[in-house]
C-alpha positions as CSV (number, residue, x, y, z in Angstrom):
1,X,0.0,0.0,0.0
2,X,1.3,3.2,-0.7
3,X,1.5,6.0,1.1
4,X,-0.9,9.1,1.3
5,X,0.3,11.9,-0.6
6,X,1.2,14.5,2.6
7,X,3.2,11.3,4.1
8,X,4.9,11.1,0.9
9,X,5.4,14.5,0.5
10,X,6.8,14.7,4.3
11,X,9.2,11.5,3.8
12,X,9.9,12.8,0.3
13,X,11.3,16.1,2.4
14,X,13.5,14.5,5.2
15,X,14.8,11.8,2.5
16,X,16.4,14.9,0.1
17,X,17.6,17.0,2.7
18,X,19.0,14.5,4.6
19,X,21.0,13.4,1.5
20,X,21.9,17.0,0.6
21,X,19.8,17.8,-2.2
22,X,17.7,20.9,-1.3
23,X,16.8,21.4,-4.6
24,X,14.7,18.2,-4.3
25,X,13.1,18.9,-0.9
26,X,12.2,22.5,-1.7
27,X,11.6,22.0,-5.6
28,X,9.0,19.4,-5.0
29,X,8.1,18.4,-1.4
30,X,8.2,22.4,0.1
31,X,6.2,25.5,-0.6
32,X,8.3,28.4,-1.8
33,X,7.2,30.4,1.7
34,X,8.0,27.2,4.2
35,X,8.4,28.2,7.3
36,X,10.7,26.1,10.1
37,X,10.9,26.7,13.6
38,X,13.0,24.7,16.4
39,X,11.1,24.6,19.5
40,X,9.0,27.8,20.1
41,X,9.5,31.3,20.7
42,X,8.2,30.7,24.3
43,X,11.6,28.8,25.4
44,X,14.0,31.9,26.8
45,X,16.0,28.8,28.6
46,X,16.2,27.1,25.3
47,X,16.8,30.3,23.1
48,X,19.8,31.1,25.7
49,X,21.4,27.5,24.8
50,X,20.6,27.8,21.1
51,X,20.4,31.3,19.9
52,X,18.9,30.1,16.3
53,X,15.8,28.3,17.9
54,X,13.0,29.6,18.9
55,X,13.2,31.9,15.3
56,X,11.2,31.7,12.0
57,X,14.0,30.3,9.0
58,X,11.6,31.2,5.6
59,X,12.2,29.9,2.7
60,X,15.1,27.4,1.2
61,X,17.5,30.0,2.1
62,X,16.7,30.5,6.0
63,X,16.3,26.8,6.0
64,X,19.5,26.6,4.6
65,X,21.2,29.4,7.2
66,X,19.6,26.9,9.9
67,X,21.5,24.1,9.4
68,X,24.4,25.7,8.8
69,X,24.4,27.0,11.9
70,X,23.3,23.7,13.2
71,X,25.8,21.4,11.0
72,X,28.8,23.9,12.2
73,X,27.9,23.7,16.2
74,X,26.8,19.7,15.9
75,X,28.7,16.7,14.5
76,X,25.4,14.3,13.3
77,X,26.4,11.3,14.8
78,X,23.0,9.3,14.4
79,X,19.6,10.4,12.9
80,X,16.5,8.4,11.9
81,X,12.6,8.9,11.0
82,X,10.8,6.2,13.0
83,X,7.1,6.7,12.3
84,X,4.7,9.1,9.7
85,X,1.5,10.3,11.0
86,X,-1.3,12.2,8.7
87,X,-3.5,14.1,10.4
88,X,-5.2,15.9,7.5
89,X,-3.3,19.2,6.8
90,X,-0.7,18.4,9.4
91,X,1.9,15.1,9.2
92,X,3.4,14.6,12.1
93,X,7.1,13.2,12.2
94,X,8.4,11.3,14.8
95,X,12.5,9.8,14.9
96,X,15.5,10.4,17.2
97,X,18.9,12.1,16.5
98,X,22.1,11.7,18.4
99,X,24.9,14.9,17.9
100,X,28.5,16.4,19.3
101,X,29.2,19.3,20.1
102,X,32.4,20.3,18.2
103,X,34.2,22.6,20.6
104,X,32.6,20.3,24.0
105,X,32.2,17.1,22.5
106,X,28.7,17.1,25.0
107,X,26.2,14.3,23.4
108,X,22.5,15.2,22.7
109,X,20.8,12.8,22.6
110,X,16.9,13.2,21.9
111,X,13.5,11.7,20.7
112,X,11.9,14.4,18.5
113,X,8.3,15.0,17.0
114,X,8.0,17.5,13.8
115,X,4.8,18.9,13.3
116,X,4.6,19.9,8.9
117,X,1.4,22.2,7.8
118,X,0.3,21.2,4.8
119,X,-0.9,22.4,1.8
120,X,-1.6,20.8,-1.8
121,X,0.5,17.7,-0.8
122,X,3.9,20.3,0.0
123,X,4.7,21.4,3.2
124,X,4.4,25.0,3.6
125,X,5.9,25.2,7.2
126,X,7.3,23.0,10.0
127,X,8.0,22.8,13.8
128,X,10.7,20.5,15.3
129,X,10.5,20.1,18.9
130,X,12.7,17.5,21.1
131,X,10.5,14.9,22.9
132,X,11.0,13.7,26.3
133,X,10.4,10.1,25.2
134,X,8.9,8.5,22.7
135,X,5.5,8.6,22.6
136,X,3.8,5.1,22.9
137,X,3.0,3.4,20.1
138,X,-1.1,3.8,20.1
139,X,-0.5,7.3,20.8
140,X,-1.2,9.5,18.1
141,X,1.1,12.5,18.5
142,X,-1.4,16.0,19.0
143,X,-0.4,19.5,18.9
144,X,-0.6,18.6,23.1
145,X,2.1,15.9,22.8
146,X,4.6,18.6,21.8
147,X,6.7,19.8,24.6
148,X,7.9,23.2,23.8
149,X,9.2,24.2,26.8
150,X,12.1,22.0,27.5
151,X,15.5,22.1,26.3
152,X,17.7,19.4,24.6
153,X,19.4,16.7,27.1
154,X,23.0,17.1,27.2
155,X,25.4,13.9,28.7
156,X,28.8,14.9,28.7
């Protein structure tokens, strides 16, 4: 069985930008105004660890600033989508990343749930928010599973 067209559209999305190819995700999986957010606005303690969350990155090009900033700050040691979840014009993405700190070599280690808006099968904005553990498998993750108010773990 295939898979509805804003699931495709979502795992179409992580699959080119997590090869590289953001002419792929933002040609044909993103609207030219997507918006992505980490975390919220709302998190001054998370803001104060990582000044670029908690900011609007528009477009391919502030999506691109992002994980710059990311990618030069964090080594990606581990990353993985583990389940798709259409909600009607929201797909909600849930996995689990493992990164380094280059200068600390600190671990963060995290569950994560992304929450894409969608609109005519492309994603026209997105919200990435760390989980404090993975949400049980009969849960369906809600706008109340996201937990914007906490701030990534760090292990040393």
């Amino acid at each position: 069985m295939s898979d509805k067209p804003n699931i495709a559209a979502a795992k179409g999305f992580f699959a080119a930008q997590h090869c590289g190819d953001l002419d792929d995700a933002f040609g044909t999986y993103a609207h030219p105004d997507f918006r992505f957010v980490v975390s919220c606005a709302c998190n001054d303690e998370l803001r104060a660890a990582i000044p670029w969350a908690g900011y609007e990155h528009r477009g391919r090009e502030g999506y691109q600033r992002l994980t710059a900033l990311l990618f030069s700050e964090y080594e990606l040691l581990a990353y993985e989508t583990t389940r798709f979840t259409d909600a009607g014009t929201q797909v909600f993405v849930e996995g689990h990343f493992r990164l380094r700190h280059r200068e600390t070599a600190r671990i963060a280690d995290s569950d994560f749930l992304a929450r894409f808006e969608m609109r005519n099968g492309r994603s026209s904005a997105a919200r990435y928010t760390r989980t404090p553990q993975p949400l049980p498998p009969h849960a369906a993750p809600t706008e109340v599973n996201l937990i914007p108010n906490n701030m990534l773990s760090m292990e040393p």
